[in-house]
C-alpha positions as a Markdown table, in Angstrom:
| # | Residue | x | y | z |
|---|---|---|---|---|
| 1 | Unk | 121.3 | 66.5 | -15.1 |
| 2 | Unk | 122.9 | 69.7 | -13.5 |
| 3 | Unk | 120.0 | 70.3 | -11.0 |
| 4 | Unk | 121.2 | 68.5 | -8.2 |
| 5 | Unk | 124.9 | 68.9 | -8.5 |
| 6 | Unk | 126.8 | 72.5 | -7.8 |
| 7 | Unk | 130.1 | 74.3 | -7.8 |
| 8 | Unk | 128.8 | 75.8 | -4.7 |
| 9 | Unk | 129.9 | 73.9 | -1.8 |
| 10 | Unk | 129.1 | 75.6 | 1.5 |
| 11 | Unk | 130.6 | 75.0 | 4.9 |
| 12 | Unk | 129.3 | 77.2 | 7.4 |
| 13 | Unk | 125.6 | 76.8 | 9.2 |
| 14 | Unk | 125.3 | 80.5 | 7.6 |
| 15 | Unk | 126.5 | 79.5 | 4.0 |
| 16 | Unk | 124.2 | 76.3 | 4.0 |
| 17 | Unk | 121.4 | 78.5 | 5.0 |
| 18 | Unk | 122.4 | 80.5 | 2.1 |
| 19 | Unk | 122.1 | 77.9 | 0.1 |
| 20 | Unk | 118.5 | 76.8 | 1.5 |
| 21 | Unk | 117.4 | 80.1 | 1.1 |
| 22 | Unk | 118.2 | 80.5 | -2.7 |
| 23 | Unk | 116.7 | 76.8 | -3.9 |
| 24 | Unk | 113.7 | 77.8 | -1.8 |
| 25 | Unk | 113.6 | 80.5 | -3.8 |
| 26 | Unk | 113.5 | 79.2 | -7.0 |
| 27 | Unk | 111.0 | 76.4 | -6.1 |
| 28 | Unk | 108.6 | 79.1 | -4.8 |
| 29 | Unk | 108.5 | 80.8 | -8.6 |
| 30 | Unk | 108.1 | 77.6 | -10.1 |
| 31 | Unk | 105.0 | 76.8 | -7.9 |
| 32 | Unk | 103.8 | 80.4 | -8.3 |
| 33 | Unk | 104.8 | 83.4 | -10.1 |
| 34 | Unk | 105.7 | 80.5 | -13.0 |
| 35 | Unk | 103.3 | 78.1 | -12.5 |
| 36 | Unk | 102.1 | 77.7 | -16.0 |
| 37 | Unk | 105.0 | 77.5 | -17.2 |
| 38 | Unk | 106.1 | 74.5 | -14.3 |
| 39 | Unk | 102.6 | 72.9 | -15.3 |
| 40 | Unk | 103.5 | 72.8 | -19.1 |
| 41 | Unk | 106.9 | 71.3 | -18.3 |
| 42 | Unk | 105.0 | 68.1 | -16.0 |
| 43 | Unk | 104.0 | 66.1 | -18.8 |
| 44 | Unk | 103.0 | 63.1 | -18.1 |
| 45 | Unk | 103.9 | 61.3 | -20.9 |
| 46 | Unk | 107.4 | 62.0 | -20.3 |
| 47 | Unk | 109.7 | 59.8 | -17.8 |
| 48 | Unk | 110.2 | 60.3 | -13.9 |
| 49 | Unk | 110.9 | 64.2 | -13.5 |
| 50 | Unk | 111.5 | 66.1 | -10.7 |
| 51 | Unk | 111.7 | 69.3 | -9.0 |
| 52 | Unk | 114.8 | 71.3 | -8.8 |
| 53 | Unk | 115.5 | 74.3 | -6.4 |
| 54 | Unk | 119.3 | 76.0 | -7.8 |
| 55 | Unk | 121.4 | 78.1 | -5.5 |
| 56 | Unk | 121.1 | 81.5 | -7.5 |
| 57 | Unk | 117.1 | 81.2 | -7.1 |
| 58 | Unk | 116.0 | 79.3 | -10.3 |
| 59 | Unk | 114.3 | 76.2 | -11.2 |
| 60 | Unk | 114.5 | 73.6 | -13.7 |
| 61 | Unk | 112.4 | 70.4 | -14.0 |
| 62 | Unk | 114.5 | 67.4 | -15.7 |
| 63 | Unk | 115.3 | 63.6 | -15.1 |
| 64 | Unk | 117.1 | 62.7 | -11.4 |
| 65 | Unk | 120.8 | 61.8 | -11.7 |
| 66 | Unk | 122.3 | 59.5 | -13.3 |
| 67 | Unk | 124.5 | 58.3 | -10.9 |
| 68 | Unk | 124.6 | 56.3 | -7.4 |
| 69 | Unk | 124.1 | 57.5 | -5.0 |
| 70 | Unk | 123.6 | 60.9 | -6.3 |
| 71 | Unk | 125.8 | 63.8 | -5.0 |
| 72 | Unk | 122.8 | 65.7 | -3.4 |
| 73 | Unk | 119.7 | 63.9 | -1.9 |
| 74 | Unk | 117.0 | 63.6 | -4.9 |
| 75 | Unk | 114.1 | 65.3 | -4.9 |
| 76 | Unk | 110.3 | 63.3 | -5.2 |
| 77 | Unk | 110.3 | 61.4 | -8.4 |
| 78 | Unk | 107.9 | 61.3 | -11.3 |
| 79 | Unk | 105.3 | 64.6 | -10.1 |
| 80 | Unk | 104.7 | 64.8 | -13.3 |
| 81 | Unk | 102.8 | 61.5 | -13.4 |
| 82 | Unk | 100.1 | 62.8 | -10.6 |
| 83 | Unk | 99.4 | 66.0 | -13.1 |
| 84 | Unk | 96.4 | 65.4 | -14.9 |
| 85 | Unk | 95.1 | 62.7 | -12.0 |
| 86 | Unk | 94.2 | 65.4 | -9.2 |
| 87 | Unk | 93.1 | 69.0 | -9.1 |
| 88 | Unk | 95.7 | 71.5 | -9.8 |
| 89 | Unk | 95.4 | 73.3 | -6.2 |
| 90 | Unk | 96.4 | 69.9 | -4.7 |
| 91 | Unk | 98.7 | 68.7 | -6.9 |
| 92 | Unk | 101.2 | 71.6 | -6.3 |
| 93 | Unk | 100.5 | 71.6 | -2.4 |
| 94 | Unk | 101.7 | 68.1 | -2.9 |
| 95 | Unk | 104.8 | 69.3 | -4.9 |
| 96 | Unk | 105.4 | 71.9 | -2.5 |
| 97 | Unk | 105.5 | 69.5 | 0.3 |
| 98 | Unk | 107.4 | 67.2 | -1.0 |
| 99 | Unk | 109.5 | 70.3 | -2.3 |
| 100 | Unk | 110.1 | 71.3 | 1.4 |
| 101 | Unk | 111.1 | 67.6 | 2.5 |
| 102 | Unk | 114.4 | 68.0 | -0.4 |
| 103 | Unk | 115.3 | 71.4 | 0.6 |
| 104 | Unk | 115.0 | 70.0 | 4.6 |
| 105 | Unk | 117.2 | 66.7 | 3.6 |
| 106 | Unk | 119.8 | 68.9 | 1.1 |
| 107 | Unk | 120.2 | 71.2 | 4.4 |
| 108 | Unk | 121.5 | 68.7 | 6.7 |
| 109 | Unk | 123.1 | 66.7 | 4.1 |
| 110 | Unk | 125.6 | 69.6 | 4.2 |
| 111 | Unk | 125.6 | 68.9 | 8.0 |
| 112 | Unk | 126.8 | 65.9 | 7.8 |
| 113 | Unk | 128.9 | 66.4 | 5.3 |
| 114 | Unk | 131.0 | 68.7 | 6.6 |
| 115 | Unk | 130.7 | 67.9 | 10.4 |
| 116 | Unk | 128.4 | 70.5 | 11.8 |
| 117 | Unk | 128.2 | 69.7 | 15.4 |
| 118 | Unk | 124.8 | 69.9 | 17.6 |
| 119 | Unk | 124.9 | 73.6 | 18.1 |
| 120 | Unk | 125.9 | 74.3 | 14.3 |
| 121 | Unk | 122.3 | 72.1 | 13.3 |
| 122 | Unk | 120.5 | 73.9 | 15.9 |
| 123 | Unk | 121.3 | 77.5 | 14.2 |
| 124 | Unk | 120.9 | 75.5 | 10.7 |
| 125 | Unk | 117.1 | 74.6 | 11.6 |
| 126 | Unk | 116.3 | 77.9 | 13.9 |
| 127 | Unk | 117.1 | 80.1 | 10.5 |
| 128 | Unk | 115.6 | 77.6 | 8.2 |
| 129 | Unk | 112.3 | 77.2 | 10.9 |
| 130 | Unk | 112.0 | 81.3 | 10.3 |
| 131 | Unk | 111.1 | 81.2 | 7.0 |
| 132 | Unk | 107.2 | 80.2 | 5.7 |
| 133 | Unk | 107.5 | 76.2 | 4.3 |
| 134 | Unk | 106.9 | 76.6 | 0.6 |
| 135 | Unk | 103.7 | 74.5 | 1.0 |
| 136 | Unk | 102.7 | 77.8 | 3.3 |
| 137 | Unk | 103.2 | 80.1 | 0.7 |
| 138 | Unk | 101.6 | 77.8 | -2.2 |
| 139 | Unk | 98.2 | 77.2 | 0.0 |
| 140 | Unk | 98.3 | 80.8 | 2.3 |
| 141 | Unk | 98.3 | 81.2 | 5.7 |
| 142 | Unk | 95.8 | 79.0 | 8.0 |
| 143 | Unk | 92.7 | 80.4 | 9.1 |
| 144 | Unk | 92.7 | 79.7 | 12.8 |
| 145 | Unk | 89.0 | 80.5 | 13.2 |
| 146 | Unk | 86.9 | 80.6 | 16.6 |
| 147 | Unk | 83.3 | 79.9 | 17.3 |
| 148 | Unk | 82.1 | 82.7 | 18.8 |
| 149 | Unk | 79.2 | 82.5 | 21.3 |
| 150 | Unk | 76.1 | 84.6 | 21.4 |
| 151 | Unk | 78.3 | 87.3 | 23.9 |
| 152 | Unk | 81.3 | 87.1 | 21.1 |
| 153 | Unk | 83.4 | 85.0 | 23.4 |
| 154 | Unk | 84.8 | 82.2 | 22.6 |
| 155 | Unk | 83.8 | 78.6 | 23.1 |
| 156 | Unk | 85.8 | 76.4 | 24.5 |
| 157 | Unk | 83.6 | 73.1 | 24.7 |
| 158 | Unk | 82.2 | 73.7 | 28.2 |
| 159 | Unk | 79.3 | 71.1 | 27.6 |
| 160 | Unk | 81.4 | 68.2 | 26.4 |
| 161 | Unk | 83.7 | 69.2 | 29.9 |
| 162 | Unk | 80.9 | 69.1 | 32.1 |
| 163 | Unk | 79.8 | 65.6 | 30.5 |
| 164 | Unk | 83.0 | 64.3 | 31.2 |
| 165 | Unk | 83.6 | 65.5 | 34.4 |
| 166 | Unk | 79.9 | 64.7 | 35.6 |
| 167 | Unk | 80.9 | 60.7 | 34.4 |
| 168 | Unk | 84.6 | 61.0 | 35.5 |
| 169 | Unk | 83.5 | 61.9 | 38.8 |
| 170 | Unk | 82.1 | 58.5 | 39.1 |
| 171 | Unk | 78.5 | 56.9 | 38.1 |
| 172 | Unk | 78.1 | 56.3 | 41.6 |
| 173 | Unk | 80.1 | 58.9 | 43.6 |
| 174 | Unk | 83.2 | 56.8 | 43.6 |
| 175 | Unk | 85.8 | 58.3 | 45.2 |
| 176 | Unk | 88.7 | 60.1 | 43.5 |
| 177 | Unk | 92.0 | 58.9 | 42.1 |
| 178 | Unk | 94.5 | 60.4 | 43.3 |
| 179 | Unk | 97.3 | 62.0 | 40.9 |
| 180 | Unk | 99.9 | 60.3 | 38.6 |
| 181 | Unk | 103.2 | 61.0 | 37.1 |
| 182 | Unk | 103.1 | 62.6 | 34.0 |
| 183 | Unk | 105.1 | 59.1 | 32.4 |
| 184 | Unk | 102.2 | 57.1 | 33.3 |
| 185 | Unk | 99.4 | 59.3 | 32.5 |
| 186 | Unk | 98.8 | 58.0 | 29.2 |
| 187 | Unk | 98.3 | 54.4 | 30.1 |
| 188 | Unk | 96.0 | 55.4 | 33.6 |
| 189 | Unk | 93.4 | 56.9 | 30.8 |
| 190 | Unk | 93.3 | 54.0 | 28.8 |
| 191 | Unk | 93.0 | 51.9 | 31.7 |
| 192 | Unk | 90.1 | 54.4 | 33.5 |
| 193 | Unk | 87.7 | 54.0 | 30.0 |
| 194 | Unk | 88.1 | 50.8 | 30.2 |
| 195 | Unk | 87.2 | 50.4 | 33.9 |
| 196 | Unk | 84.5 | 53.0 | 33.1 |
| 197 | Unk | 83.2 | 50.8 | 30.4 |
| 198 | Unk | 82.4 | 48.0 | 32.9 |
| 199 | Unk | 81.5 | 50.1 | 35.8 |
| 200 | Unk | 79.0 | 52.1 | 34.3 |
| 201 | Unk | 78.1 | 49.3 | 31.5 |
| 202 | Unk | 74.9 | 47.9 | 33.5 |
| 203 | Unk | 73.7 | 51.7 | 34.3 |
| 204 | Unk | 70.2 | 52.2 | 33.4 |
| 205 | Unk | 68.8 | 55.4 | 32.5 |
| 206 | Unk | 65.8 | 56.6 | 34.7 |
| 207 | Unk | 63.6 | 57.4 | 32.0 |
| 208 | Unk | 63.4 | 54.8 | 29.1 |
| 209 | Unk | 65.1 | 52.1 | 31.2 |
| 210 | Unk | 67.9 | 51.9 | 28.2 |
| 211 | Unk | 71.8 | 50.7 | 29.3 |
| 212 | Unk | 74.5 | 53.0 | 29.5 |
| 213 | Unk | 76.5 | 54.5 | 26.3 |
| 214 | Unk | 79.9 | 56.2 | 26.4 |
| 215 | Unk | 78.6 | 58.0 | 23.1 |
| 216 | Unk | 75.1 | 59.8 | 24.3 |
| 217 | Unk | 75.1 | 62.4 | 26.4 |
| 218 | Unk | 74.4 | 61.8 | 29.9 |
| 219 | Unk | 73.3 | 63.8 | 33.3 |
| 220 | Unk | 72.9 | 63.1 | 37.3 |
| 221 | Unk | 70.2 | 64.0 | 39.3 |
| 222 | Unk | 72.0 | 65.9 | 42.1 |
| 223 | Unk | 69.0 | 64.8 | 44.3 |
| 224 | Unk | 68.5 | 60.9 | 44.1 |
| 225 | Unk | 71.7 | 60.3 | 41.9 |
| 226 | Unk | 70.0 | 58.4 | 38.6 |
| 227 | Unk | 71.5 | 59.3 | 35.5 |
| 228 | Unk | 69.3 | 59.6 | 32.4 |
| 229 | Unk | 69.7 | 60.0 | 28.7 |
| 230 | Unk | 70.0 | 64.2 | 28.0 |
| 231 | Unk | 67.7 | 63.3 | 25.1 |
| 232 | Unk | 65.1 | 61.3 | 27.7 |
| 233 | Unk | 65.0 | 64.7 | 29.9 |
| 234 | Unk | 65.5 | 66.8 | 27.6 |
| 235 | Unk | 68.5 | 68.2 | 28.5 |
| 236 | Unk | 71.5 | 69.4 | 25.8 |
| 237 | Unk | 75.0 | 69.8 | 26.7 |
| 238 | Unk | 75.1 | 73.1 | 26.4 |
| 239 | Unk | 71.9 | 73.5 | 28.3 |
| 240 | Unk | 73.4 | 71.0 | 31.4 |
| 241 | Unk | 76.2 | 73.9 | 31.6 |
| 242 | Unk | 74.3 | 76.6 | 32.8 |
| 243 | Unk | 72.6 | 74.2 | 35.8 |
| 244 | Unk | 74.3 | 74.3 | 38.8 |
| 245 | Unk | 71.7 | 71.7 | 40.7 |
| 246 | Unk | 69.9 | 69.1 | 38.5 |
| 247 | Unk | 66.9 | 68.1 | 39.5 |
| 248 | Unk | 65.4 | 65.0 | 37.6 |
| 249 | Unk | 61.8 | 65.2 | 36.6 |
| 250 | Unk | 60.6 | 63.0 | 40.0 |
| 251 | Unk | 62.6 | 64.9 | 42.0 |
| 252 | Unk | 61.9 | 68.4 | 41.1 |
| 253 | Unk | 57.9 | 67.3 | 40.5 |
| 254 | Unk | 58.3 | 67.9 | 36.9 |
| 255 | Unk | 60.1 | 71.4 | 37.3 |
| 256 | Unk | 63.5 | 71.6 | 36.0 |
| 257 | Unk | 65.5 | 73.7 | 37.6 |
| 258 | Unk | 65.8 | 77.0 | 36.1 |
| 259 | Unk | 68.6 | 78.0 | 33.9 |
């Protein structure tokens, strides 16, 4: 096998970039403009094959090395096995992924191997974190779609806030918590839901008399401060935005308050 091993033997942060650069290359025409010809090669009925990116932008797919350890890291083994088990849009993302993990590990193999110091791996990864991941490339760019409101701006969960902060401010006008360091953030919210849990656990709705749940939407009458199910009053999230004074049925003598 004469994918893995190479005359080429670079030393610099530039030349191993070089080197990344090229295999990349060669992995990206086998996972696209040569697919069929990559697919063909993948039979499963052969032994464990892998994926090989080559300096000079080529590809080859053929048995790991031989020897132990190997002289470059090896890439996945056996993607030909997965072939004919999966549909052929994820089967490549998976070889691309796992095609972008081996060019990653070849990359700073070099690093180590030739003593690249912190700010030598920092240029490495900043010209390697330029360029698209192959698994990019083989699945296209993300769609980073928005839901746009009836006025074409976007949403940005405003209900689900207002829920939160309506129960975070306390199910009986507790007072405020005052702030933490960042460090101990992360355990304070686990501690508040579950301090939350059996604060508010007894909490009856004012309407059908049913406890409180941390998964139904909830709202407080601004006026005599009884929380009822939205569903009991008839009130969405998205609706319980747009009131800035609630008025339960009793208090407001069965006129909500107007939107």
């Amino acid at each position: 096998m004469d994918g893995g091993s190479t005359a080429y033997n670079p030393r610099t942060p530039e030349e191993v970039f070089k080197d990344f650069r090229g295999r990349r290359a060669g992995m990206i025409k086998a996972l696209t403009t040569d697919v069929e010809k990559f697919y063909q090669l993948c039979d499963p009925e052969k032994e464990n094959l892998c994926l090989y990116g080559l300096p000079n932008e080529t590809w080859e797919v053929t048995l790991p090395a031989e020897e132990v350890p190997p002289e470059l890291p090896e890439p996945a083994l056996g993607i030909n096995f997965a072939r004919d088990g999966m549909v052929e849009k994820d089967w490549l993302s998976l070889v691309a992924v796992h095609s972008d993990a081996w060019l990653l590990s070849v990359a700073f193999y070099f690093g180590a191997r030739f003593g690249f110091e912190k700010d030598d791996r920092r240029r490495l990864f900043n010209m390697i974190n330029n360029l698209a991941t192959i698994f990019e490339i083989v699945t296209g760019p993300k769609k980073q779609s928005k839901e746009k409101g009836p006025n074409g701006s976007s949403k940005n969960n405003k209900s689900g806030s207002k829920m939160q902060s309506r129960q975070s401010e306390s199910h009986a006008k507790s007072s405020r918590m005052p702030s933490l360091p960042k460090d101990a953030e992360e355990s304070a919210e686990d501690e508040d839901d579950e301090e939350d849990e059996e604060e508010h656990g007894n909490t009856l709705c004012g309407a059908c008399g049913e406890s409180y749940g941390t998964d139904e939407f909830w709202i407080c009458c601004d006026i005599c401060e009884r929380w009822f199910h939205g569903k009991c009053v008839r009130i969405t999230p998205a609706r319980a935005e747009h009131i800035k004074q609630y008025k339960c049925p009793d208090c407001g003598s069965n006129k909500r308050t107007r939107v």
